[in-house]
N, C-alpha and C positions, 0 to 999 in steps of 0.2 A: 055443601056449604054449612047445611046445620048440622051435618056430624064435627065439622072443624070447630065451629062454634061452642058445638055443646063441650069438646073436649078444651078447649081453653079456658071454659067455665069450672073443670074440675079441680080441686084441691088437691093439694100433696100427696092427703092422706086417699086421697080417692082413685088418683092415680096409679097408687102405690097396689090398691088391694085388686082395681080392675086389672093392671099387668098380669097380677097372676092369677088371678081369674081365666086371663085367655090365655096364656102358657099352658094352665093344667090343658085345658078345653083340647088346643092341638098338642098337647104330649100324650092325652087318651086315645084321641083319634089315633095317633102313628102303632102306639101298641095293641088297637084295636087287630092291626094290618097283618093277613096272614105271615109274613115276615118276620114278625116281632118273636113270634111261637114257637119252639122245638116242635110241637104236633101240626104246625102250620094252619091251624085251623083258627088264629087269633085268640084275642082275651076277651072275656067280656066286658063288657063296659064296666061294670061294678070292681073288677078285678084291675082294668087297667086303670080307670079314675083311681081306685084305691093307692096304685103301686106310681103311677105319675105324682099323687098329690102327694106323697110321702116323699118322692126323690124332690120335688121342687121344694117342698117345706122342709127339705133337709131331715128327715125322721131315720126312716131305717125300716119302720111297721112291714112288715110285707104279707100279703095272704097266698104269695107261690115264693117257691124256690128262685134266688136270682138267679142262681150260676144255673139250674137244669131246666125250670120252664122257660125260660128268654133266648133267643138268639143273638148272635153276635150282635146283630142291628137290634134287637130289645134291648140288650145290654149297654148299647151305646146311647140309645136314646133316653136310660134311665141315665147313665152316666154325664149327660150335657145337660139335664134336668139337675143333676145334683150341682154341678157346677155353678149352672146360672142361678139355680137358688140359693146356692150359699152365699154369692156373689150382690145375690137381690135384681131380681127381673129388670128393676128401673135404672140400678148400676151397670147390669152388662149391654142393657139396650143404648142407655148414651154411654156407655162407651165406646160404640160403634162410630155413634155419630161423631166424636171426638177423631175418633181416629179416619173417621171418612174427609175429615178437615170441616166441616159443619161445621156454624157457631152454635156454641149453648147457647140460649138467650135465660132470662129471666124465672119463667117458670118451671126448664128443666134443674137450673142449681138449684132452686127451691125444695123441688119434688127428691134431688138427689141429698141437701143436705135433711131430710126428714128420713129417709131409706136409710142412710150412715151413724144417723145421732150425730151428726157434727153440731158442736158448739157455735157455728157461723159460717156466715156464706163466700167470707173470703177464703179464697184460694182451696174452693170446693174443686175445681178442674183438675188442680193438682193432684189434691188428695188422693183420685179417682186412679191419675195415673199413678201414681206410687205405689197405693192398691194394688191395680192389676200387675206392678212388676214384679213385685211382692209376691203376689200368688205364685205367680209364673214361676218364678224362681224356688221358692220354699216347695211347689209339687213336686216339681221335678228333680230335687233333692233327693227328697221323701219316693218316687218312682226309682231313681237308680241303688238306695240304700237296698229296699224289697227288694230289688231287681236280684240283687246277688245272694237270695235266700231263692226266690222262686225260677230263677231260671234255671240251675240245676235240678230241678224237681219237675218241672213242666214244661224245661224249651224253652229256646230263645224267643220266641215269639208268642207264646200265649204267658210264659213269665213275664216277658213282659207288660200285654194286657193285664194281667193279675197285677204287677208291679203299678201299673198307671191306675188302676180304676180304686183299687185300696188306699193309696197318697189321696187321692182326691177326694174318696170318699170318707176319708181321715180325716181329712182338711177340713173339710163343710162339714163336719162332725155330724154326716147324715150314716155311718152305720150298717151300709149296706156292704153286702158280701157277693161274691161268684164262686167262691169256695165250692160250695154243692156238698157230697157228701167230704171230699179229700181236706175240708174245714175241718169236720167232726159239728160243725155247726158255729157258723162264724167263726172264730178262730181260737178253738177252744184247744187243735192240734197242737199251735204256738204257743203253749199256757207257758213253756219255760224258754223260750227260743228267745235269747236277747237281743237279736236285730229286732226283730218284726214287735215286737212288745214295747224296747225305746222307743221307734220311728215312730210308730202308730198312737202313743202316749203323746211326743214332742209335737205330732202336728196335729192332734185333738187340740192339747192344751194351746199351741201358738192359734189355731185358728177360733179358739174360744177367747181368748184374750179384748178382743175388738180391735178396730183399724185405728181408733185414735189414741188405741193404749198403744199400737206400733209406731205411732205416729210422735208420740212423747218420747219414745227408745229412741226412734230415728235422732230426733232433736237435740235431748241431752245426753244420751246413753247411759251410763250409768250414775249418771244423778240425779237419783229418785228425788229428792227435796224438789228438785225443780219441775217435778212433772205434776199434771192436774191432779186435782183432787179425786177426780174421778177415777186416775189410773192408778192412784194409789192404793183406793177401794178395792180396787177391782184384782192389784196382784194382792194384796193381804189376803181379798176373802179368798183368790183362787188356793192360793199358798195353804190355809187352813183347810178346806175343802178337800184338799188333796190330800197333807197330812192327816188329817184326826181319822177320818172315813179308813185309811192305810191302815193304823193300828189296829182299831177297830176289828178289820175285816182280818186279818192279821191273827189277831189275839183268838178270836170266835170261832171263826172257819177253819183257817188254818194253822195255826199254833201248835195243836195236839204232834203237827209233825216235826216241832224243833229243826227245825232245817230253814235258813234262812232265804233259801230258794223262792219258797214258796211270797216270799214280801212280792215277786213280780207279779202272781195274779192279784195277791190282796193289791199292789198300789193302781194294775191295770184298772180293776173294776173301778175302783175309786175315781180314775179318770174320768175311765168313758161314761160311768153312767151320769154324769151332769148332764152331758150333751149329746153326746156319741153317738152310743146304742151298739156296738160290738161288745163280745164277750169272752174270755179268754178259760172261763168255768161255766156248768150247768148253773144257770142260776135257781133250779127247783132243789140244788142239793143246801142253799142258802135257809137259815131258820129264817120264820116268822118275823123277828123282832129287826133282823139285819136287812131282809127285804122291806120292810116299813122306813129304814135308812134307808135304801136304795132310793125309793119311792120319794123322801126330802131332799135329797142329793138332786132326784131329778127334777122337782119341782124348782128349786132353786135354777138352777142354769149355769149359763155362762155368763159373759158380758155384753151389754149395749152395743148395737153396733158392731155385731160379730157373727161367727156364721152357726153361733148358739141360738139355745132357746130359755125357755122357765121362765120364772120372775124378773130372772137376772142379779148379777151378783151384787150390783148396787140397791135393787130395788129392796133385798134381804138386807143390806147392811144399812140401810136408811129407817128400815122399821125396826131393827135392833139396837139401833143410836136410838131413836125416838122412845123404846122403853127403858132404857138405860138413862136416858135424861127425865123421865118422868119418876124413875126410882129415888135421883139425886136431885129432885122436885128443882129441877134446873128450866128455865123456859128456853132456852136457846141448844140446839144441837148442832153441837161442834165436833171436829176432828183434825188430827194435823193444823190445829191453828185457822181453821175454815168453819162458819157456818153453814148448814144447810138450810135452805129455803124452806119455808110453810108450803109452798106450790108444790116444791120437789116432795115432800113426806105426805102431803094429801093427793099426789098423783100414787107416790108409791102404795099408799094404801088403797085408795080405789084400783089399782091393777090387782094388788093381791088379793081383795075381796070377789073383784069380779072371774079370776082363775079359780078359789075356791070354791064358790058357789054352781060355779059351769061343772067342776071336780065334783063335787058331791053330788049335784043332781045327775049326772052322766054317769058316775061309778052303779047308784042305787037302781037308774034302769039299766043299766048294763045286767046286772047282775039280776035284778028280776026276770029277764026279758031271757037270756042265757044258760039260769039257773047254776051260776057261778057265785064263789065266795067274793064275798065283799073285799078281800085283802086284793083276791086272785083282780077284782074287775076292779079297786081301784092304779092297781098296776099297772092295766094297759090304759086307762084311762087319764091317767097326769105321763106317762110316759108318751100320748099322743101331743096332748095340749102343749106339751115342754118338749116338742117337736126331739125326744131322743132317740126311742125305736128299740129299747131292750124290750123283752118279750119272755113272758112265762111259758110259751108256745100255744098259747092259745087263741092267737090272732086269725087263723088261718078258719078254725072251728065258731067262730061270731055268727049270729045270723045277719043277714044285709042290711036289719037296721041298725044293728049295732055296729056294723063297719062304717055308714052313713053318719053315726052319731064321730066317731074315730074321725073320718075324713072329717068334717066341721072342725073338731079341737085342734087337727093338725093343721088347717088353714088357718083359724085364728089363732093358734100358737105363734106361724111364723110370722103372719102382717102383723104382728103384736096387737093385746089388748087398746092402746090407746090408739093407735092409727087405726085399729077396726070402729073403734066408735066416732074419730075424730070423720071419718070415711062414712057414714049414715046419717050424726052431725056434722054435718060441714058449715053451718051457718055462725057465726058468734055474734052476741050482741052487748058489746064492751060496754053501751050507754044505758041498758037497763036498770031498772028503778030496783033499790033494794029493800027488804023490809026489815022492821025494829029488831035487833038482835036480843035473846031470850036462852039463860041458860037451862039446860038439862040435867039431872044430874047422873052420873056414869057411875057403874059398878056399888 
């Protein structure tokens, strides 16, 4: 009775982060299991916590091979980890209950409209289903497209494993591969193969999008004018993100070969490294200055309420309205005929301060603690945090604290910054006394 108790007592944000909490807990234990192993001698805890809390947080990080250390059953249970993380541990749990004919009552649409970023708690149940039919459908698309690259390569039957576990892991833009060595490493083999490059682009990008930007498609389809403000942000910035980073990579990397071929790995990288974490080139053959792009790309993200990570693309374009109105010493930031809230630009900046600060103190002992370059350790270090999973390949080479430091970024990556603290603070107190306001003066 006081376990029921205390759990009715917990908040959104608290439920949100305990879920997966206990998902990593028994997705470590199962890959613990001699089973899990090609040597059958299990993972260690460090190795399996590491490689669970990556698949649940949607990352991609790995510190063994997916396709050669795992078994079919490791492979699987990383693969239902990536699922229900992309999904969100509190989404796929009521939607169990949903479908068992249970009623929601109160405090799971609560807990669900906080996991989704829904604007409101009407016709959260729906949402939920349309979601899951949505997934369903757009996998399994993205499964029979691959299918008909990897089953002539691998068999009907492990093609299509291959085919299923790449859509999904596409989908939840977790990054992971079973490739092994017949990858070249992740899917570097595919760097010009236009099935597997489109499919794995279109459902990166559809599943970084968010549920409520598909939910504004659904609605008006294509008239943008009527969709939120929010999803307007959120296709502009992706739209940019994708373009400029393409040229870019485009003009630097590949250029020199005049061949226009080559725009498929410049626009793949561009994609996935927001969210991803696949890679269709070496990313050590990348200069300095391009991998420091990378590094922004991935800190940024994807969208709110999607099976990305980073800042997120709204939370960039709220902090770049707000210096753009300070330029044109304007007090109000607008867009599309919309203002944004004080609340909304003092949320987005306390999330970008509190990623940056986690970023910089976690890069500098990384790299002390390692004896790695600051470029090299802030790369895995925002590429954890912004739950992506590209990798300079040095993941695997970290010592255990620094994997320990990695697991942390990738769990508060995905329960995002504000539910992780909303989840510690849980108490607010609206009636609180204020004190005399006093300016400072700035810059």
């Amino acid at each position: 009775m006081d376990v029921l108790k205390y759990g009715r007592s917990l908040s959104p944000a608290q439920i949100i982060v305990y879920s997966f909490a206990l998902f990593i807990l028994a997705g470590t234990a199962l890959l613990m299991l001699p089973a899990a192993t090609v040597d059958g001698a299990g993972a260690t805890f460090t190795d399996a916590l590491f490689t669970i809390v990556s698949a649940v947080c949607v990352t991609g990080l790995s510190v063994q091979d997916t396709g050669t250390y795992w078994t079919f059953f490791g492979q699987a249970v990383i693969l239902f980890a990536i699922q229900v993380g992309g999904l969100g541990v509190v989404t796929a749990a009521i939607s169990l209950t949903v479908f068992s004919g249970r009623k929601i009552g109160l405090m799971q649409r609560n807990t669900m409209q906080e996991a989704l970023a829904a604007p409101q708690l009407k016709g959260i149940v729906q949402l939920v289903l349309f979601i899951l039919k949505y997934v369903a459908i757009i996998e399994l698309v993205g499964t029979l497209l691959l299918y008909t690259v990897f089953a002539p390569q691998y068999g009907w039957v492990t093609g299509w494993w291959y085919a299923m576990f790449h859509a999904i892991s596409a989908f939840c833009n977790a990054g992971f591969d079973i490739m092994g060595p017949a990858g070249g490493g992740s899917l570097t083999t595919y760097e010009f193969n236009p099935v597997v490059n489109t499919v794995i682009m279109l459902l990166i990008i559809i599943g970084g999008l968010g549920f409520m930007t598909w939910a504004d498609v659904r609605t008006h389809g294509f008239h943008i004018r009527a969709y939120r403000l929010q999803s307007k942000i959120i296709l502009i910035m992706t739209a940019v993100l994708i373009i400029v980073p393409t040229l870019i990579f485009y003009a630097t990397e590949f250029g020199q070969n005049h061949d226009t071929l080559y725009l498929f790995p410049a626009l793949f990288q561009a994609v996935t490294t927001r969210t991803a974490g696949f890679n269709s080139v070496d990313l050590m053959t990348f200069s300095e200055s391009n991998r420091a792009i990378l590094i922004l790309l991935m800190l940024v993200g994807g969208a709110p309420g999607s099976t990305a990570g980073g800042i997120k693309t709204t939370t960039a374009f709220a902090l770049l309205a707000s210096v753009w109105a300070m330029m044109r010493r304007s007090s109000d930031i607008s867009c599309f005929g919309r203002r944004i809230s004080e609340d909304t630009l003092h949320k987005a900046t306390v999330l970008f301060m509190m990623y940056l600060l986690l970023i910089i103190f976690s890069t500098i002992f990384i790299s002390a603690l390692d004896d790695i370059s600051i470029l090299d350790s802030c790369f895995e270090t925002v590429s954890a945090i912004a739950t992506v999973g590209l990798s300079i390949g040095i993941t695997d080479q970290l010592s255990t604290l620094s994997k320990y430091i990695l697991i942390f970024l990738m769990f508060f990556g995905r329960v995002g910054a504000l539910t992780f603290v909303f989840a510690v603070h849980s108490k607010f107190d609206g009636t609180r006394s204020h004190y005399v306001k006093e300016d400072v003066v700035i810059g």
